[in-house]
N, C-alpha and C positions, 0 to 999 in steps of 0.2 A: 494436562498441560504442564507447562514447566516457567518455572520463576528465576530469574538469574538477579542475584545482590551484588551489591557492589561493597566494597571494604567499610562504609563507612556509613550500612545499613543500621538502622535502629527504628522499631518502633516508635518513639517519637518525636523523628524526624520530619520532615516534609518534603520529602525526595521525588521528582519526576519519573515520570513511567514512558516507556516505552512498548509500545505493542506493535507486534512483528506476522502479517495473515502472509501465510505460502499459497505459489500458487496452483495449478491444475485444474482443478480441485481436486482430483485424484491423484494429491503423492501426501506423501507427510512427515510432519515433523520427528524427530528421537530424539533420544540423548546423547548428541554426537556434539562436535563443535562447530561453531556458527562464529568464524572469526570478525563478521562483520556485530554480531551482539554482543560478545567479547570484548569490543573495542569500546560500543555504547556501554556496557557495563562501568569499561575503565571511566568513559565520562562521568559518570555519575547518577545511571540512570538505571532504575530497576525495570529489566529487561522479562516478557513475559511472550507466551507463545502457544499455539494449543491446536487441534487438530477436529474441526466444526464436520457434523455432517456434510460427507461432501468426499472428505478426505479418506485415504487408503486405509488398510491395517483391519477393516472390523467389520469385513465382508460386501460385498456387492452390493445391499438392501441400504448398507451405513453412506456408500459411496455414492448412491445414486441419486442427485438429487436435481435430474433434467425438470424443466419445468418450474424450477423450485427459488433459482438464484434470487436472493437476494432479503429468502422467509426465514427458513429453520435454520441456514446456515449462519445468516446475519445474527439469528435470538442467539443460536450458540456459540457465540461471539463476543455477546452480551453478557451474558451469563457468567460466561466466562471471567471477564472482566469485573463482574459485580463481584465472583468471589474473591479476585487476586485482590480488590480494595480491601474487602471484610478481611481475609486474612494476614495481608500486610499493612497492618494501619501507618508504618512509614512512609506509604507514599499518596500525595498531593492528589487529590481526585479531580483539581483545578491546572494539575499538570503533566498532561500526558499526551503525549506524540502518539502517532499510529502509521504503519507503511505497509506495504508491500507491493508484490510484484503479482501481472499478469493475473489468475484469476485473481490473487491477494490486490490487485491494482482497481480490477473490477471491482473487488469489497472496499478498496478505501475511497471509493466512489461511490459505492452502496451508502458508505456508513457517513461520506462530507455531505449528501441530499439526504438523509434520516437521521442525522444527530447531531448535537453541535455538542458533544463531550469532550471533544479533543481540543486542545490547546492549536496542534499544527498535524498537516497529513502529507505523505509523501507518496504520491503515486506513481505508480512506474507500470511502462508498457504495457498499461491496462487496457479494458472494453470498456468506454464511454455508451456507446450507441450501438445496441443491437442492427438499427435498422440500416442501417451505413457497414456495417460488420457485414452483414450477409452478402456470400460470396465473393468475397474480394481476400479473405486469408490464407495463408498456405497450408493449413491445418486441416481445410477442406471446404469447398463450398457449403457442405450440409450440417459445416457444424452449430451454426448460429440457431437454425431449424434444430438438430436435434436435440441438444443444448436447452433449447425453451420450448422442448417438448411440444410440438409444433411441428404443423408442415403446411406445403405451399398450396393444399389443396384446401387448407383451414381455412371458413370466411371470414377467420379474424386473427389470421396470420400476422398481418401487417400491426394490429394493435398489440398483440401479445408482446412481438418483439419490442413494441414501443415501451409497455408496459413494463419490462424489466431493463429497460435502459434506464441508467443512473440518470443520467441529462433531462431526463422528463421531468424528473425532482429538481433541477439547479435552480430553482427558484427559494428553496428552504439550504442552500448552504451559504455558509457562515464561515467557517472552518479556514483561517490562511493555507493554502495549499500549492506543495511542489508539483512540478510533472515532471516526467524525465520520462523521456522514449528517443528512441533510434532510428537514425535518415531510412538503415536497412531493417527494421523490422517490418517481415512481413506476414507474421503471424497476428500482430495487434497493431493494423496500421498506423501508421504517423497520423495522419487525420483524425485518432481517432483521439491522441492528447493536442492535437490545435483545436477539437472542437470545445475540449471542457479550459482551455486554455481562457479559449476566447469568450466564453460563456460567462465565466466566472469573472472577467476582467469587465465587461458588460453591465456586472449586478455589482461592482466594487468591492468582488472580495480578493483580498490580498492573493493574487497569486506569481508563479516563476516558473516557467519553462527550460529547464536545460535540454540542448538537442545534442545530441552523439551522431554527426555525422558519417563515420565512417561503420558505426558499430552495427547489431542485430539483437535479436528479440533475446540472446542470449548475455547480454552485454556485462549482468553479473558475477557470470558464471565463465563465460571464456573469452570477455574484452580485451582487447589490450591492457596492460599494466595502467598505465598514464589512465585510461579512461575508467578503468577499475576504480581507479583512486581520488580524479575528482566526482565522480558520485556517488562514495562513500561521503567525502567532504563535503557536497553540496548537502544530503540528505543531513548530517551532521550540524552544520551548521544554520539550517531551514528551521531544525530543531531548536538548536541553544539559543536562537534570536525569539523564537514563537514561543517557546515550552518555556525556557529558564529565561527569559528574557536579555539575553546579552545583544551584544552587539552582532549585527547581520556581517558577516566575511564575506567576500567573493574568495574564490578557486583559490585566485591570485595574491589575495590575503592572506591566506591560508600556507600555500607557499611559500612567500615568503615571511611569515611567522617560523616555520619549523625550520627554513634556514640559517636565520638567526639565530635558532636556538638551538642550531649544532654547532655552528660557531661558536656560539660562548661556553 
């Protein structure tokens, strides 16, 4: 994996972390730039990132992990994260954010119902609910099935898929947590973030929904400029209120913060 410092790293410091899971499971991360951890960097936040069974690069048997979501890929996760504490003792093991997107959205689902380590999580366009998933995405009706290793002739189809839905656990999250998905995503339907939306608002744990009406399941990656940028902001500032404790911004906060202070 990889560890991004910020200027004003030191070991005995107590600086905030941030953990960043990619989605697919099959793509992965390198050593390229990541201007959205770049930017967390510049906040002040030691940026971390790593590439779990699951992900590309270390052959088909590494990549492959149908059946599996939510086992070996979550421990090497964990693991992960146990070493970046042990070897960066400047950062706050009471302060660390976690996000990602689509499968990475799935896991910040996995990990808000099996851990309460995070400070704040930010989910985006992720799988809530297998059993609501199945056949309804544009990725393919058989992916949920193949995906959990599974199929419709299985007498225990129906539990399996239940069985790796994150929502089956929202009874053990704790975690304040964002959601962010897209009116047009139709690869990880909109239903599938009002369900952990509501769920979580249900059991009173802090959460926010931002919706990108006009956007898709790519909204990261080839959104509009404007919508690019308030949910890099929202994810930012979900952070600095939950993790470092500051004050909660909206959009529009934010906004006009940075115009002010091109003005002056």
């Amino acid at each position: 994996g990889w560890v991004l410092l910020p200027e004003n790293y030191s070991d005995d410091g107590a600086l905030p972390g941030f953990y960043d899971v990619h989605g697919g499971p099959k793509t992965i991360y390198g050593p390229v730039l990541y201007h959205e951890m770049q930017y967390w960097v510049s906040q002040g936040y030691v940026v971390f990132f790593t590439n779990p069974r699951g992900s590309a690069g270390r052959g088909d048997a590494f990549s492959d992990i149908r059946g599996k979501y939510g086992s070996i890929d979550y421990d090497d996760l964990m693991t992960f994260l146990d070493v970046v504490l042990e070897r960066y003792p400047g950062i706050d093991p009471e302060k660390i954010g976690m996000t990602g997107g689509s499968y990475g959205g799935f896991m910040a689902n996995w990990m808000l119902t099996h851990t309460d380590r995070f400070k704040a999580i930010a989910t985006q366009r992720s799988i809530t609910n297998w059993t609501s998933f199945y056949g309804v995405s544009d990725i393919g009706y058989y992916f949920a099935t193949d995906q959990n290793g599974t199929s419709i002739d299985e007498p225990d189809f129906w539990s399996t898929l239940w069985d790796h839905s994150p929502i089956k656990y929202i009874d053990d999250a704790k975690t304040p947590t964002l959601i962010i998905h897209s009116a047009h995503d139709y690869r990880c339907p909109l239903e599938q973030g009002y369900q952990l939306y509501n769920a979580l608002l249900d059991r009173g744990v802090p959460a926010s929904l931002v919706l990108f009406h006009e956007e898709n399941h790519n909204l990261s990656r080839t959104g509009k400029p404007q919508a690019r940028y308030e949910r890099l902001a929202a994810i930012t500032q979900w952070m600095a209120h939950y993790v470092k404790g500051e004050t909660l911004e909206t959009v529009n906060d934010v906004n006009d913060r940075l115009y002010k202070e091109a003005k002056s």
